[in-house]
C-alpha positions as CSV (number, residue, x, y, z in Angstrom):
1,X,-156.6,131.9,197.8
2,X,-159.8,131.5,199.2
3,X,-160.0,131.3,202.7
4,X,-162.8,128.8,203.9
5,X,-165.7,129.5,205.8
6,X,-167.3,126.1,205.8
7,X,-169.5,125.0,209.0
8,X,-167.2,124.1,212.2
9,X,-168.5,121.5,214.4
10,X,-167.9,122.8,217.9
11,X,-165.9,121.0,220.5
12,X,-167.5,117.3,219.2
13,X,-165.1,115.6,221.8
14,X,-165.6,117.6,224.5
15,X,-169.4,117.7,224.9
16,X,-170.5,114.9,226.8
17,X,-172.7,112.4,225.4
18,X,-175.9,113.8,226.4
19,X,-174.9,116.9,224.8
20,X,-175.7,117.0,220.6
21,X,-173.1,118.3,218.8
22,X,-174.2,121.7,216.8
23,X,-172.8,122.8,214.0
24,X,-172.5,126.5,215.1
25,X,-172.9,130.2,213.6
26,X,-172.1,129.8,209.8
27,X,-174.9,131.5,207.9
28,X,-176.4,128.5,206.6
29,X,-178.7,127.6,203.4
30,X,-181.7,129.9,202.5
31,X,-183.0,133.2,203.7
32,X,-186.4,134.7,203.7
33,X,-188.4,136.1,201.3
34,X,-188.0,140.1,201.1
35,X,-191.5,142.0,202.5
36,X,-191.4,145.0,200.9
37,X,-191.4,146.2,197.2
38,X,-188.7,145.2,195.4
39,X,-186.2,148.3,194.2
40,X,-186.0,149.7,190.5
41,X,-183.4,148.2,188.8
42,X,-180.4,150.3,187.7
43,X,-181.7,151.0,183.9
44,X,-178.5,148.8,182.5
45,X,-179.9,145.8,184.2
46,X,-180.5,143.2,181.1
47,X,-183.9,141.5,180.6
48,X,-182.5,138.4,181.8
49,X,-182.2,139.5,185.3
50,X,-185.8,140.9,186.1
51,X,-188.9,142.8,184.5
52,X,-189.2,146.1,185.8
53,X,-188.9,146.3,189.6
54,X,-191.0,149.2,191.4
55,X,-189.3,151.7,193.5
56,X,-191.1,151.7,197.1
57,X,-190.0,155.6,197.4
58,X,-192.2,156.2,194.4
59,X,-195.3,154.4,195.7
60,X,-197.5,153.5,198.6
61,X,-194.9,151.9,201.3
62,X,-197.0,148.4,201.8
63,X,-195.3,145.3,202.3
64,X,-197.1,142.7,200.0
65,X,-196.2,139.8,202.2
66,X,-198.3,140.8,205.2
67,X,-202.1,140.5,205.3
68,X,-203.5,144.1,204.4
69,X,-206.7,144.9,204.4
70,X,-208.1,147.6,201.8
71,X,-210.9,149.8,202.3
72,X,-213.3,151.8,199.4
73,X,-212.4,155.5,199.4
74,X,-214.8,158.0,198.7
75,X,-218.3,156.5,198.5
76,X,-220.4,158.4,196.3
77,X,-223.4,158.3,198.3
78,X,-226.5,159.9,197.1
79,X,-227.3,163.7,197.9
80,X,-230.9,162.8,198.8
81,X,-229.7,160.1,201.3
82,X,-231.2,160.1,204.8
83,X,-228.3,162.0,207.1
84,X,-229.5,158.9,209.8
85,X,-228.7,155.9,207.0
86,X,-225.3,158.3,206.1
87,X,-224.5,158.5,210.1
88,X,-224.8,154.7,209.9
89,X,-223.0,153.9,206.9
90,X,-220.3,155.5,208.2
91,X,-219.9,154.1,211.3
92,X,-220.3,150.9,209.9
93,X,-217.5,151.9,208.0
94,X,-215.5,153.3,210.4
95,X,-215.3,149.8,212.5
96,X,-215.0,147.8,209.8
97,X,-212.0,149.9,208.7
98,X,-210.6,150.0,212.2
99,X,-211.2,146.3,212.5
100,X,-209.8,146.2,209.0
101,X,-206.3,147.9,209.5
102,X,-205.3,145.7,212.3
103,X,-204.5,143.7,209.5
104,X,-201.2,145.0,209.4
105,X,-200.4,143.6,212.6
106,X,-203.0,140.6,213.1
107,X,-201.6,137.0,214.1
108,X,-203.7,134.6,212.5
109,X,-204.2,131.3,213.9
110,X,-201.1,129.1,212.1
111,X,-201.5,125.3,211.1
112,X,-200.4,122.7,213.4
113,X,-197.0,122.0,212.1
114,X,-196.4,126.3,211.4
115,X,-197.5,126.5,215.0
116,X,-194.9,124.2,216.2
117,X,-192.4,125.3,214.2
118,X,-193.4,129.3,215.5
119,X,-193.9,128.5,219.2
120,X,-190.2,126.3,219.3
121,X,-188.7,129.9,217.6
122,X,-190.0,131.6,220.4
123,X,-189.2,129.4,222.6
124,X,-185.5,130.6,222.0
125,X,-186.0,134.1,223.0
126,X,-184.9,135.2,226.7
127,X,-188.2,136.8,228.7
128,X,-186.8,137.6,231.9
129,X,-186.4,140.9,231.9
130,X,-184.0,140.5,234.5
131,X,-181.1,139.0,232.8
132,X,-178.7,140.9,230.5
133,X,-180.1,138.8,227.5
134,X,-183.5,139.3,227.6
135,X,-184.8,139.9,223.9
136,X,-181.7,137.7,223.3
137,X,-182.7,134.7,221.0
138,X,-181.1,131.4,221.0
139,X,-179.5,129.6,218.1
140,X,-180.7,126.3,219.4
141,X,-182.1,124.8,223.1
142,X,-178.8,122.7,222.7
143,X,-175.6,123.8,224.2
144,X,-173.2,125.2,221.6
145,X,-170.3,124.3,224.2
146,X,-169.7,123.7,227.5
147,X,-168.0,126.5,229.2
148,X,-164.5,126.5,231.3
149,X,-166.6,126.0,234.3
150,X,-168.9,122.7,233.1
151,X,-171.7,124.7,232.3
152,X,-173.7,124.6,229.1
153,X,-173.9,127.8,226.6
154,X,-176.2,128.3,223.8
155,X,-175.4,130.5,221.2
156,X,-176.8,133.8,219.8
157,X,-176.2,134.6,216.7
158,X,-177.4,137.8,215.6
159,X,-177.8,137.0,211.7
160,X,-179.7,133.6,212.8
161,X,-182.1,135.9,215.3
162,X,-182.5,138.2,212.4
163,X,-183.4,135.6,210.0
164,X,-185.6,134.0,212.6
165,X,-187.6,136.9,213.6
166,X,-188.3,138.1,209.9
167,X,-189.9,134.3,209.4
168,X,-192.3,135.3,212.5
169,X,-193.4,138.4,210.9
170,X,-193.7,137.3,207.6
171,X,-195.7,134.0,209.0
172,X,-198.0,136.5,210.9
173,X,-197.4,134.1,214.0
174,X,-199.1,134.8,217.4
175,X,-196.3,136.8,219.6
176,X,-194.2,137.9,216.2
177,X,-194.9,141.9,216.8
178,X,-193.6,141.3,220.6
179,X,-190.5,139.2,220.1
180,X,-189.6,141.5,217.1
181,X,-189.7,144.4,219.7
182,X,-187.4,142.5,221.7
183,X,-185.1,141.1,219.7
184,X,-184.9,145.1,218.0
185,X,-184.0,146.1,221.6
186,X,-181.6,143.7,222.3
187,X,-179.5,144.3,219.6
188,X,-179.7,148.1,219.5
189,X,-178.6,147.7,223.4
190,X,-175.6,145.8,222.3
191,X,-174.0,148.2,219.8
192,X,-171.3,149.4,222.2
193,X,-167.8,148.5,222.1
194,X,-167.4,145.9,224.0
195,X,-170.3,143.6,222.6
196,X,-169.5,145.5,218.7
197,X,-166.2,145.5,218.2
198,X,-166.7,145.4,214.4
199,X,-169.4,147.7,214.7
200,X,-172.3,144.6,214.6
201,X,-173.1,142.6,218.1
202,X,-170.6,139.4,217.3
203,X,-171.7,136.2,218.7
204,X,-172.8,135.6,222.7
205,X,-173.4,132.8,224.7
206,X,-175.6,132.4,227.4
207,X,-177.0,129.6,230.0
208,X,-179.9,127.5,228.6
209,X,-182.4,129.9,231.1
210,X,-181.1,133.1,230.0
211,X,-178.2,133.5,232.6
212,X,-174.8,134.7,232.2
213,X,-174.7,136.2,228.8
214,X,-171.1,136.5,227.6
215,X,-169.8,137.5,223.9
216,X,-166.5,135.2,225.0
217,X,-166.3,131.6,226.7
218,X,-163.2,131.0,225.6
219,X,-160.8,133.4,225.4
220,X,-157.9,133.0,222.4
221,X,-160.8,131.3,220.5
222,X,-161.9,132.9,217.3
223,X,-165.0,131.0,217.2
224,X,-165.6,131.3,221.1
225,X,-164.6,134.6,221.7
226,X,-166.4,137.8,220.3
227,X,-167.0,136.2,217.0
228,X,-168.2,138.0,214.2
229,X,-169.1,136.1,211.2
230,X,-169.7,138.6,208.6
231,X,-170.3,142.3,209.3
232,X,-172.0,143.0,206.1
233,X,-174.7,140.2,206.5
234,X,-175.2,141.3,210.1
235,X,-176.5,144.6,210.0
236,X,-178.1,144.2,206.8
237,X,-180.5,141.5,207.6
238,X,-181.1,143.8,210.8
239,X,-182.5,146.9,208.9
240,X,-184.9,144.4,206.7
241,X,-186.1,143.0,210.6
242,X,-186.2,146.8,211.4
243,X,-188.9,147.5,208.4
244,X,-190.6,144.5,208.9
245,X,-191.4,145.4,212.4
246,X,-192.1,148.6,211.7
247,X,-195.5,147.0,209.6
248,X,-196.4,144.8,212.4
249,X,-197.5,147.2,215.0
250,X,-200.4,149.4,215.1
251,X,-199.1,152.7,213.4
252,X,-199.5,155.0,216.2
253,X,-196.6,153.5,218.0
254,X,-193.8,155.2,217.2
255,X,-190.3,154.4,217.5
256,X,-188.0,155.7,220.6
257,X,-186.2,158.8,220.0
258,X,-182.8,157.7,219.7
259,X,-183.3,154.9,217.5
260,X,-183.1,156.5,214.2
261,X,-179.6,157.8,215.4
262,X,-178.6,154.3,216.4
263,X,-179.6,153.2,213.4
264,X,-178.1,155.1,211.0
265,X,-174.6,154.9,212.4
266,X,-175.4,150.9,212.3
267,X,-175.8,151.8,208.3
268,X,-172.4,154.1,207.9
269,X,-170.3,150.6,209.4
270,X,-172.2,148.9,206.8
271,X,-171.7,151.7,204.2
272,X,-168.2,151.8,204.5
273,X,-167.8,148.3,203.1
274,X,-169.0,149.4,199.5
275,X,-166.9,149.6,196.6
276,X,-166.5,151.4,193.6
277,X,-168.4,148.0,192.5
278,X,-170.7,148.6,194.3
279,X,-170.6,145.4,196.3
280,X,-169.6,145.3,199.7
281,X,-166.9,143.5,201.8
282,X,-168.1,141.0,204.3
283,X,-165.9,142.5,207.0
284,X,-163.2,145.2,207.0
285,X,-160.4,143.0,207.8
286,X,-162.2,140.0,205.2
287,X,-162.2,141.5,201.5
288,X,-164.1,139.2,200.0
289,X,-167.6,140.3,198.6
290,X,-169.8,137.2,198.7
291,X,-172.9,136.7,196.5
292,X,-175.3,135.3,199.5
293,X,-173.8,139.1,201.4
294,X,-174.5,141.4,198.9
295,X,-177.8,139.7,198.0
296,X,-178.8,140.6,201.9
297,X,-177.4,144.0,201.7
298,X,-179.3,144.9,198.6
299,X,-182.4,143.9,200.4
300,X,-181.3,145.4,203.8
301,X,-180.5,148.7,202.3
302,X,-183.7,149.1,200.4
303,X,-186.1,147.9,203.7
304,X,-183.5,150.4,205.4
305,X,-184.6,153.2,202.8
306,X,-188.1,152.3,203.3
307,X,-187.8,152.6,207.0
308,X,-185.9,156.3,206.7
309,X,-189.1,157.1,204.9
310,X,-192.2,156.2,206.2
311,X,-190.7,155.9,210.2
312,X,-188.4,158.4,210.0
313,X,-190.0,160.5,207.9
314,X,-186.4,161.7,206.1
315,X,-186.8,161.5,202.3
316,X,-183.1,162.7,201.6
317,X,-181.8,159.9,203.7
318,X,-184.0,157.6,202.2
319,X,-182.6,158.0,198.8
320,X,-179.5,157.8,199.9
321,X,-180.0,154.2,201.1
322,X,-182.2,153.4,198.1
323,X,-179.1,154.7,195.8
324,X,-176.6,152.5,197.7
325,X,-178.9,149.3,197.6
326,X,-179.3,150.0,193.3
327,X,-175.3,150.1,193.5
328,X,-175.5,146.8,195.2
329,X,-177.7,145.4,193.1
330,X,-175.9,146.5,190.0
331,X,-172.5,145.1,191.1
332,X,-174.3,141.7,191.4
333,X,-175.4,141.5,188.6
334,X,-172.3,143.0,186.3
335,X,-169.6,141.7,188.3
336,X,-170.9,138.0,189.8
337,X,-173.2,136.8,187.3
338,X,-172.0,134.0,184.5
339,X,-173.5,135.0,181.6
340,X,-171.9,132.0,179.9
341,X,-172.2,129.7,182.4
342,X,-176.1,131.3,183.0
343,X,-175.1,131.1,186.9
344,X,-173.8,133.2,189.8
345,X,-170.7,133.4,190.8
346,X,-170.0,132.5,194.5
347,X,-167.7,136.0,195.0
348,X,-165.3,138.0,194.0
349,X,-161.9,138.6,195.7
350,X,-159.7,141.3,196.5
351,X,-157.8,140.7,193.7
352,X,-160.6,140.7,191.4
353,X,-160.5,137.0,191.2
354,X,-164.3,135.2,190.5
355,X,-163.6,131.5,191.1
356,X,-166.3,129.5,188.6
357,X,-169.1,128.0,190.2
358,X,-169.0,124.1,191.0
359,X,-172.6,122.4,191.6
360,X,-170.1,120.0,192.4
361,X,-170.3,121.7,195.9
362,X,-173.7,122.3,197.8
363,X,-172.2,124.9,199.7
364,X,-171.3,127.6,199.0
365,X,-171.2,127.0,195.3
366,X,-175.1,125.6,194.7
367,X,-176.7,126.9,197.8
368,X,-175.7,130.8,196.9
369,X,-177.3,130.8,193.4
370,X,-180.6,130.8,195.2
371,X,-180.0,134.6,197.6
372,X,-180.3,136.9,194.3
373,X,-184.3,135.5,194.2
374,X,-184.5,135.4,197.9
375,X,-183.5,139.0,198.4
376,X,-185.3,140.3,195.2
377,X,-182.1,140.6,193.5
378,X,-183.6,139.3,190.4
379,X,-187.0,138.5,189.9
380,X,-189.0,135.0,190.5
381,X,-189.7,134.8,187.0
382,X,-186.6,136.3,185.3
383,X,-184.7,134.0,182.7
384,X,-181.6,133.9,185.2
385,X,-183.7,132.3,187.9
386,X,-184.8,130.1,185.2
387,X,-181.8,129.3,184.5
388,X,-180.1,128.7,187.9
389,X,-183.6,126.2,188.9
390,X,-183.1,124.3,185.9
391,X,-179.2,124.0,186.4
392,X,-179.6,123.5,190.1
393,X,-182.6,120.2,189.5
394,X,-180.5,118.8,186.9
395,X,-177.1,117.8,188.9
396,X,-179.1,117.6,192.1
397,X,-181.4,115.3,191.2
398,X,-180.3,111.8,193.2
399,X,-178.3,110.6,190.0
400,X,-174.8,112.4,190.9
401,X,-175.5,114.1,194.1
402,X,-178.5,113.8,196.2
403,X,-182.3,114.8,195.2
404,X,-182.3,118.2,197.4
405,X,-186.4,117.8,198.0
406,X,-186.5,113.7,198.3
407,X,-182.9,113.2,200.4
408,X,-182.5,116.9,201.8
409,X,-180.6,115.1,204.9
410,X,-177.6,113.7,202.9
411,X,-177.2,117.4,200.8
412,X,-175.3,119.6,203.4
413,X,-174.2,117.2,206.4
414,X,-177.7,117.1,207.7
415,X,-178.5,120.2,207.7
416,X,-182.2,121.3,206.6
417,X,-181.9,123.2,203.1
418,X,-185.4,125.1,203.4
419,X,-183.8,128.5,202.4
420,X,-183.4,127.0,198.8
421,X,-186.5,125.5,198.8
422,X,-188.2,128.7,199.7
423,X,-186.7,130.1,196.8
424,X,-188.0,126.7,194.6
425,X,-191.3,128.2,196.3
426,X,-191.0,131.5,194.6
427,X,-189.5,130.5,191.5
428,X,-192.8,128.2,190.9
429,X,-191.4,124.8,191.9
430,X,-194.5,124.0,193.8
431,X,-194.6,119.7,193.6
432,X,-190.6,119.4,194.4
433,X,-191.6,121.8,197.2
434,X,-194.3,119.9,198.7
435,X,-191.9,116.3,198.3
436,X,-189.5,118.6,200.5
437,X,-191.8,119.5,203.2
438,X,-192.5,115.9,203.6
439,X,-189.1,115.0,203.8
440,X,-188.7,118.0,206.4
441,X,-191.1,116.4,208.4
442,X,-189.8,112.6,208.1
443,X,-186.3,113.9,209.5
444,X,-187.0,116.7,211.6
445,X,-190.1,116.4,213.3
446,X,-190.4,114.4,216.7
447,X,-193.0,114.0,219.2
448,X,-191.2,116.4,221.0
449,X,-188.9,118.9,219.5
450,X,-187.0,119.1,216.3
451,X,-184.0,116.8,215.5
452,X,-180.7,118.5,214.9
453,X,-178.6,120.0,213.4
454,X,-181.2,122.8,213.4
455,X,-181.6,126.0,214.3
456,X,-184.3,129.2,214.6
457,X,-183.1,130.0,210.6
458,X,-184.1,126.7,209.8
459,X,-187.0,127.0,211.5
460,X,-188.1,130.4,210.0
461,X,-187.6,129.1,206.6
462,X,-189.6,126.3,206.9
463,X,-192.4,128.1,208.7
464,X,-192.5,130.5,205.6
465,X,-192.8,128.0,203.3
466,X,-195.4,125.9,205.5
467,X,-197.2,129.4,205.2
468,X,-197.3,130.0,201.1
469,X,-197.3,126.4,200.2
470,X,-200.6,125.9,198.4
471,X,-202.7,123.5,200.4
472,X,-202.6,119.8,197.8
473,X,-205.6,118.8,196.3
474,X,-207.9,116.4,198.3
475,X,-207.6,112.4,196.7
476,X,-211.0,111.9,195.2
């Protein structure tokens, strides 16, 4: 039977009044789009799921979702060109490709609601280098509980700072490089025993400032106390955070010397999760391998392989991540795709069981059918993503259950469903898109602030799609 992992509402009667309730630390709708190139599909992948995918081991490591510049290579300049004119060209050169290259790492100026939405991310992250959570990043400014001695604790949720720090980098927002840096830190620094009992930093609390970071403010409470949601989805959005920060800083920066050790223990807990299916249990004490998991460890896996080659400059290792991420990949799509149905199924159990999908059910049931494109599972434009989109905007569509771009609020108990919508982005559902955004901004934007339930996730999401929406044509 499968167990449920639905959002809890924390401690609703005993916050006071002035405290919001927040619906804590359940990986919630949407995730972000991938930045690097996609894998190579295993060669029995049908036509349905993708066109053919590029390897990034086989090609120039560039992540297509950052700004690059390009220059010309070997000018053919003229033999009987004046050496002074060749001396200038080339310096001309020289600074326009140094000016160029910090491309990779260059923080735009955002528009006013991306900016917002960046600087109230940011806001989340601990800066005092003084305090045990500094790099740490909030779920939320509002208190997750209040703790046995009255005080408020926000949350930190790894997989939420992960998502929330890839939105950043793949928004190119002002600070992203730093905070990535941080956040990198502050996890690596919490891989010990008592803060990784599973192997991934579970859950901490802190004070709204920063103080008192704790993994446990109640103890005998599995929610409250060294909580770890799912092991699988922890460390692999990490690696993807890892290679993404790795392309936002100039290149001469290398990493610190024991990271690459760190790291690849980090990827042996997550390794030892596979199966002979390839896919991967969420935890080693919960055998169930979810579609929304295995989506992120396909893509965590490959940006881990990525990373192994082009920071850590080991080729064999490399393949062996990119090898494990093609098993991934081809478990999804032999063992949890509905070729009858043409959708995903939501996972598969220990005892092989693959409940049917309900669209009944926003979550996990419709929500999930949107990670494959997310993660670069399948591709934007294969016939399965066709397939789930259409599916997905004909029972969501305000007739049965709510329109999920007019009435996101009333879709999954309030909370803001921009990680399917960034994936309506990719698949080409531009106009539905834009009707969301406005609703995003009708029920989440104040004066001040951002109405809950949301979170940093939420926030990333929305400040990705804020950043690839095409800007609407001007009324005539």
């Amino acid at each position: 039977m499968e167990m449920p992992r639905a959002i809890v509402e924390i401690g609703m009667a005993a916050l006071p009044a002035s405290v919001p309730s927040l619906f804590c630390y359940h990986r919630m709708a949407g995730a972000l789009n991938r930045a690097v190139r996609p894998a190579k599909p295993p060669k029995s992948q049908p036509e349905i799921f993708a066109k053919p995918l590029q390897n990034p081991l086989s090609s120039t490591l560039v992540n297509p979702e950052f700004f690059f510049c390009h220059s010309a290579a070997g000018f053919a300049f003229p033999r009987r060109i004046r050496h002074s004119l060749l001396s200038g060209l080339c310096a001309t050169l020289l600074l326009s490709l140094a000016l160029c290259t910090c491309g990779q790492w260059a923080e735009p100026p955002l528009a006013p609601d991306a900016s917002r939405l960046a600087h109230w991310i940011l806001a989340q992250q601990c800066t005092n280098s003084a305090l045990p959570s500094y790099g740490g990043m909030k779920a939320s400014p509002d208190p997750a509980i209040i703790g046995p001695d009255g005080q408020p604790e926000c949350g930190i949720s790894p997989y939420f700072a992960n998502l929330a720090i890839l939105g950043l980098l793949r928004a190119q927002a002002p600070g992203a490089a730093r905070a990535a840096d941080l956040w990198v830190r502050w996890y690596l620094a919490h891989l010990d025993s008592q803060s990784a009992p599973d192997g991934v930093p579970c859950d901490h609390f802190c004070r709204p400032d920063g103080a008192g970071e704790t993994n446990c403010v109640k103890s005998g409470d599995p929610l409250l106390c060294r909580h770890n949601d799912a092991t699988d989805s922890a460390a692999a959005t990490f690696f993807s955070v890892l290679w993404a920060a790795s392309q936002a800083k100039p290149p001469d920066v290398p990493s610190p010397p024991d990271r690459k050790r760190q790291v690849e223990a980090l990827a042996a807990v997550l390794l030892k999760l596979q199966q002979a299916d390839g896919l991967c249990w969420a935890k080693a004490d919960y055998r169930v391998k979810y579609l929304e998991d295995n989506s992120e460890v396909f893509a965590g896996l490959r940006d881990l392989a990525a990373w192994e080659h082009a920071a850590g400059h080991d080729s064999a290792r490399a393949a062996f991540y990119q090898h494990a991420a093609e098993g991934v990949q081809h478990g999804i799509l032999n063992e949890l795709w509905d070729p009858h149905a043409q959708l995903f199924r939501v996972a598969k159990f220990e005892d092989g069981g693959r409940p049917a999908t309900d669209l009944g059910k926003w979550y996990p049931d419709t929500q999930a059918q949107f990670w494959p494109v997310l993660f670069d599972v399948v591709a934007a434009d294969a016939p399965a993503t066709r397939a789930v989109v259409a599916t997905v905007n004909a029972h969501w569509n305000g007739r049965k259950q709510p329109d999920w771009a007019v009435d996101p609020g009333h879709v999954n108990q309030g909370w803001l469903e921009a990680g399917v919508a960034c994936a309506m982005l990719r698949s080409g559902q531009v106009q539905p898109v834009q009707t969301f955004v406005a609703s995003a901004r009708r029920l989440k934007f104040r004066a001040t602030g951002f109405a809950g339930p949301f979170n940093v996730a939420d926030a990333a999401w929305l400040l990705q799609i804020l950043t690839q929406l095409p800007p609407q044509p001007t009324p005539q």
